[in-house]
Residue frames as qw, qx, qy, qz and C-alpha x, y, z in Angstrom:
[[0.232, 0.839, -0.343, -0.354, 7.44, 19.40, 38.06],
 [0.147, -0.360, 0.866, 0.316, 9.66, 16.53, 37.65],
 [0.615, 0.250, 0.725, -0.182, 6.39, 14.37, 36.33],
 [0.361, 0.833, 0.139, -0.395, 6.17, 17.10, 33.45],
 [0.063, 0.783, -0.582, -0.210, 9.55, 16.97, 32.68],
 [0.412, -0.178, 0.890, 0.078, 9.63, 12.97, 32.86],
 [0.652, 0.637, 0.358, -0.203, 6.16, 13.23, 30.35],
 [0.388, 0.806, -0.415, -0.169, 8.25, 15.57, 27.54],
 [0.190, -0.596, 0.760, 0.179, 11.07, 13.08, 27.79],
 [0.509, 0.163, 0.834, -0.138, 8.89, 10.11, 27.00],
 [0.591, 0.676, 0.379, -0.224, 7.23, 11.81, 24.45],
 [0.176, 0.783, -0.532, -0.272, 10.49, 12.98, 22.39],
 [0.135, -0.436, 0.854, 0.248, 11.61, 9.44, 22.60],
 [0.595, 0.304, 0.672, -0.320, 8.50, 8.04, 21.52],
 [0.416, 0.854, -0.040, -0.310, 8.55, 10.36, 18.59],
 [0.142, 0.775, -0.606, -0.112, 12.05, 9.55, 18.13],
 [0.547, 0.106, 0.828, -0.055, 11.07, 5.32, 18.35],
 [0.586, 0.661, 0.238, -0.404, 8.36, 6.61, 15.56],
 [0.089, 0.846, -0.453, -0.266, 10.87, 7.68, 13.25],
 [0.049, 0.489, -0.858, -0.151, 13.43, 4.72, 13.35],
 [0.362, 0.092, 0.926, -0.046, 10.43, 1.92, 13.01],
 [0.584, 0.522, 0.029, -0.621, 8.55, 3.95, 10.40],
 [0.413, 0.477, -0.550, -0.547, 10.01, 2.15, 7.59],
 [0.096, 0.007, -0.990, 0.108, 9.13, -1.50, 9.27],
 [0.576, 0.268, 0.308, -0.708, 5.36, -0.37, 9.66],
 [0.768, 0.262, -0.109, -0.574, 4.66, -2.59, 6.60],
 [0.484, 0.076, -0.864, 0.118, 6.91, -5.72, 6.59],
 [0.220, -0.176, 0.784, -0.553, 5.43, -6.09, 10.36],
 [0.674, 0.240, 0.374, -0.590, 1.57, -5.92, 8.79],
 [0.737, 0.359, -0.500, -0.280, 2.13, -7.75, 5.66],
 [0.226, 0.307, -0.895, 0.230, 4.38, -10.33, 8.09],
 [0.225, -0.012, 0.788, -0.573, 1.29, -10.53, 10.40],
 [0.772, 0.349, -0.038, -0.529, -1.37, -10.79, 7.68],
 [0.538, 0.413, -0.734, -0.022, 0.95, -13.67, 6.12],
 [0.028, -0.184, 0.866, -0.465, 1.11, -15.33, 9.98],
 [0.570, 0.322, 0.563, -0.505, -2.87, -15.09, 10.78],
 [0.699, 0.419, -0.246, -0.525, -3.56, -16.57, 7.15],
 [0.494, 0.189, -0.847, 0.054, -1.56, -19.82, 7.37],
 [0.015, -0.002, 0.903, -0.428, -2.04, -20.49, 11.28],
 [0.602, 0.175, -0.121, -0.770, -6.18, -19.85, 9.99],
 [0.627, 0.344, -0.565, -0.411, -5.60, -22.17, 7.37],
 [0.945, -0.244, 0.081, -0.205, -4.81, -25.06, 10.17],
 [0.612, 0.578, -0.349, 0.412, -1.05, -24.73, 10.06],
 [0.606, -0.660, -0.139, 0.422, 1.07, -24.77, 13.58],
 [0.210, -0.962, -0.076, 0.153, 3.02, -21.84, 14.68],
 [0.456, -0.475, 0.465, 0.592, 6.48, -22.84, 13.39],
 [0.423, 0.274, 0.695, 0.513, 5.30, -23.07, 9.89],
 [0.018, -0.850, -0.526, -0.028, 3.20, -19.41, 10.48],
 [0.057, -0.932, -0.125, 0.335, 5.67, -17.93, 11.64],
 [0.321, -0.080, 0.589, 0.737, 8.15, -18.84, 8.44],
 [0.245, 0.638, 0.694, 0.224, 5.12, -17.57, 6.56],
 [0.424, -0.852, -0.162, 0.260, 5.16, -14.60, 8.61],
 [0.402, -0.507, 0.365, 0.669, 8.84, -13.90, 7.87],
 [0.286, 0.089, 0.579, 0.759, 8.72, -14.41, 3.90],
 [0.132, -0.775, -0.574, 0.230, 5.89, -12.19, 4.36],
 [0.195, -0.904, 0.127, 0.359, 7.61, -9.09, 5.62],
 [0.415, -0.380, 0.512, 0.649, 10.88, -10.25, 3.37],
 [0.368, 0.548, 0.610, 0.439, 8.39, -10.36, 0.03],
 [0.046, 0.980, 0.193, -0.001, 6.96, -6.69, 0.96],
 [0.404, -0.721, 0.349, 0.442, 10.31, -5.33, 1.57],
 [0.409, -0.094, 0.705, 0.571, 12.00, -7.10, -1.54],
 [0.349, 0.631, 0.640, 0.265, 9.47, -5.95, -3.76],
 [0.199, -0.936, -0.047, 0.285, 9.53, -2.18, -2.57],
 [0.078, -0.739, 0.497, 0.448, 13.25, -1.75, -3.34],
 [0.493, 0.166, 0.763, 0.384, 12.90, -4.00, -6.51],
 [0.221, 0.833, 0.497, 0.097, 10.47, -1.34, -7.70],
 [0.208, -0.948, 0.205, 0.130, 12.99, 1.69, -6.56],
 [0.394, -0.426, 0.641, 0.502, 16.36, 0.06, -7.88],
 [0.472, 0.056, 0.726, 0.496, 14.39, -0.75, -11.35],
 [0.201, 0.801, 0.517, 0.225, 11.71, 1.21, -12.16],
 [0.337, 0.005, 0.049, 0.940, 12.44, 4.53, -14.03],
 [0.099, -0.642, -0.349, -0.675, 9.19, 5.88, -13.82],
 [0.052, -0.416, 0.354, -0.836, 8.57, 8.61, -11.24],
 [0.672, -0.180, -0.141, -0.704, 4.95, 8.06, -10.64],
 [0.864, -0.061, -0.495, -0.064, 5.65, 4.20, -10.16],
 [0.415, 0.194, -0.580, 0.674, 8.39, 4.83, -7.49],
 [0.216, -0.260, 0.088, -0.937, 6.48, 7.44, -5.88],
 [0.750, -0.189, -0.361, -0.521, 3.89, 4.60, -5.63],
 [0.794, -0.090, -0.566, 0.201, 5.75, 1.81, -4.00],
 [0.090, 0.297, -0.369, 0.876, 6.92, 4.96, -1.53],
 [0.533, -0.336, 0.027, -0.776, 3.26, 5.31, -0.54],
 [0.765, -0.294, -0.573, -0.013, 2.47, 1.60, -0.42],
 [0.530, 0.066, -0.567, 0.628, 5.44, 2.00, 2.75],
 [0.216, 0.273, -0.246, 0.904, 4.35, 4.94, 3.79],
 [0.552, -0.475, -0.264, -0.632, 0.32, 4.80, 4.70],
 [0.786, -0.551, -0.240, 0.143, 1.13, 2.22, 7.67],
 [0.422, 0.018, -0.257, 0.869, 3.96, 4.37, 8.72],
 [0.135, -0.197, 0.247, -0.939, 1.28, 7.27, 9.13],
 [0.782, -0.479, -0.248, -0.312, -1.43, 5.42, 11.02],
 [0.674, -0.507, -0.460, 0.276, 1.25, 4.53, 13.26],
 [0.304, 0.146, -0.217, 0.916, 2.57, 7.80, 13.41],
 [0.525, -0.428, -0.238, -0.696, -1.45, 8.90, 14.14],
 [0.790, -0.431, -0.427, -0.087, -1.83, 6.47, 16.70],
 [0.502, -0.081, -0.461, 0.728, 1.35, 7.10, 18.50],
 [0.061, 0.230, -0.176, 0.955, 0.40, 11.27, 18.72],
 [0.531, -0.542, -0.286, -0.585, -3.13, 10.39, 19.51],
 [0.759, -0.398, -0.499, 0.130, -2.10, 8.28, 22.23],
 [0.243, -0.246, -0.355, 0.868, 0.43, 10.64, 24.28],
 [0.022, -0.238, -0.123, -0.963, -1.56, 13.76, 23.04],
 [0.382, -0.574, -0.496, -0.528, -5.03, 12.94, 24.05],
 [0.512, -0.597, -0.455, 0.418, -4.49, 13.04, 28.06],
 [0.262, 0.057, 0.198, 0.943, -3.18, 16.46, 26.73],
 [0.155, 0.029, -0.533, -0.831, -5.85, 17.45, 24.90],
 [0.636, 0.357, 0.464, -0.503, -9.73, 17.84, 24.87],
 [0.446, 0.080, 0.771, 0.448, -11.13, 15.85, 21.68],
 [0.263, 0.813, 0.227, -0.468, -11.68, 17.88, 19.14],
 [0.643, 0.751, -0.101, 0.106, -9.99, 19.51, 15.85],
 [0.067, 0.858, -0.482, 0.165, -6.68, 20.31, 17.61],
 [0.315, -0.334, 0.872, 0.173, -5.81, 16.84, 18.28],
 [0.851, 0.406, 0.315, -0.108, -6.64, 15.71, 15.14],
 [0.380, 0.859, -0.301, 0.163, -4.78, 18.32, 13.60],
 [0.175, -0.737, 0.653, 0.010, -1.81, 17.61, 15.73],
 [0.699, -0.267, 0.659, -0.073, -2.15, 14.22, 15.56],
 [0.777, 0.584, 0.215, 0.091, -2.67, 14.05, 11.34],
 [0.181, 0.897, -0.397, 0.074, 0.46, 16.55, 11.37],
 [0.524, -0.447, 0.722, -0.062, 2.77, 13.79, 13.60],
 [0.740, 0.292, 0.602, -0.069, 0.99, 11.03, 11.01],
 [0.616, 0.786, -0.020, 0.050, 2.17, 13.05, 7.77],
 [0.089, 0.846, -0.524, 0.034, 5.54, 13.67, 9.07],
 [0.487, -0.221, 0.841, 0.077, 6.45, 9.88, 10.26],
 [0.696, 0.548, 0.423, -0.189, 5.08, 9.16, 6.65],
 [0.511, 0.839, -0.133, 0.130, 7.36, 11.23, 5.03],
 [0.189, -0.782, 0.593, 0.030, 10.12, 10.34, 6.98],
 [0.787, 0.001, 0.616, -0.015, 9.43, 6.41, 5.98],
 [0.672, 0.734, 0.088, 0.047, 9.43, 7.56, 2.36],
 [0.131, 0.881, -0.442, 0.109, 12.89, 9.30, 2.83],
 [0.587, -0.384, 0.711, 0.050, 14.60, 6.37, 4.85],
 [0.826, 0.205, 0.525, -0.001, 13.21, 3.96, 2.36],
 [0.510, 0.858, -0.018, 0.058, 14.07, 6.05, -0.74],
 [0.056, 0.845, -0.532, -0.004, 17.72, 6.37, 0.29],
 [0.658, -0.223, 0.719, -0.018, 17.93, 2.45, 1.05],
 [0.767, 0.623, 0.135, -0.071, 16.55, 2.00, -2.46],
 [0.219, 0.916, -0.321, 0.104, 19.49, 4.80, -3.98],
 [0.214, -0.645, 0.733, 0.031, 22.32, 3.20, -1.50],
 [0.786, -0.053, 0.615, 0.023, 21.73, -0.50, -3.19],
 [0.593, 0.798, 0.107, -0.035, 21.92, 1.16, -6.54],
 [0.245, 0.865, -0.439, 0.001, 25.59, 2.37, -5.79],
 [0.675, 0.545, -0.472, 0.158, 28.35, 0.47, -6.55]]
């Protein structure tokens, strides 16, 4: 009983990890696409991983450059998504990963696991969207 009870607990706070690192799901890949592309290129590792950093700080700074200036909907709405697809692959990946020892494979973890992958998706959009809004005020 107590193994059951120690599982749920793990999985709430996983869920609840999900959440508060959705909105870093793309500075991390844009920071690590930016890292393996210099240290490629025949760069060492201190100079990859400054690459690495202005990486993640370009994707980020662009995002809320696009959300503090741009008045079209459609365009926001975009730069939301850009954030928001690697926020639901890792929200997919987390639910597949607790859920499947759960779960035979099949439709019902998909379904649960695309449902976990839309909602940490849409919470990245909401975090980000209010970071945008709170640099706007005064």
């Amino acid at each position: 009983m107590s193994l059951v009870l120690l599982a749920i607990s793990l999985s709430i706070a996983l869920g609840v990890l999900a959440f508060r690192f959705a909105v870093v799901a793309l500075p991390v890949m844009a920071g690590i696409a930016a890292f393996l592309q210099v240290h490629e290129g025949g760069a060492g590792f201190g100079l990859s991983f400054l690459a690495g950093l202005a990486g993640a700080a370009v994707s980020v700074a662009l995002v809320i450059a696009i959300l503090c200036f741009a008045r079209n909907p459609f365009l926001r709405l975009g730069a939301l998504g850009l954030f928001a697809v690697p926020a639901a692959v890792a929200g997919y990946a987390l639910a597949h990963g607790v859920a499947k020892h759960a779960l035979d494979p099949g439709v019902m973890l998909t379904l649960i696991c695309g449902g976990c992958g839309a909602v940490v998706a849409v919470a990245a959009m909401i975090n980000l969207n209010t970071l945008g809004v709170g640099l706007l005020d005064p």
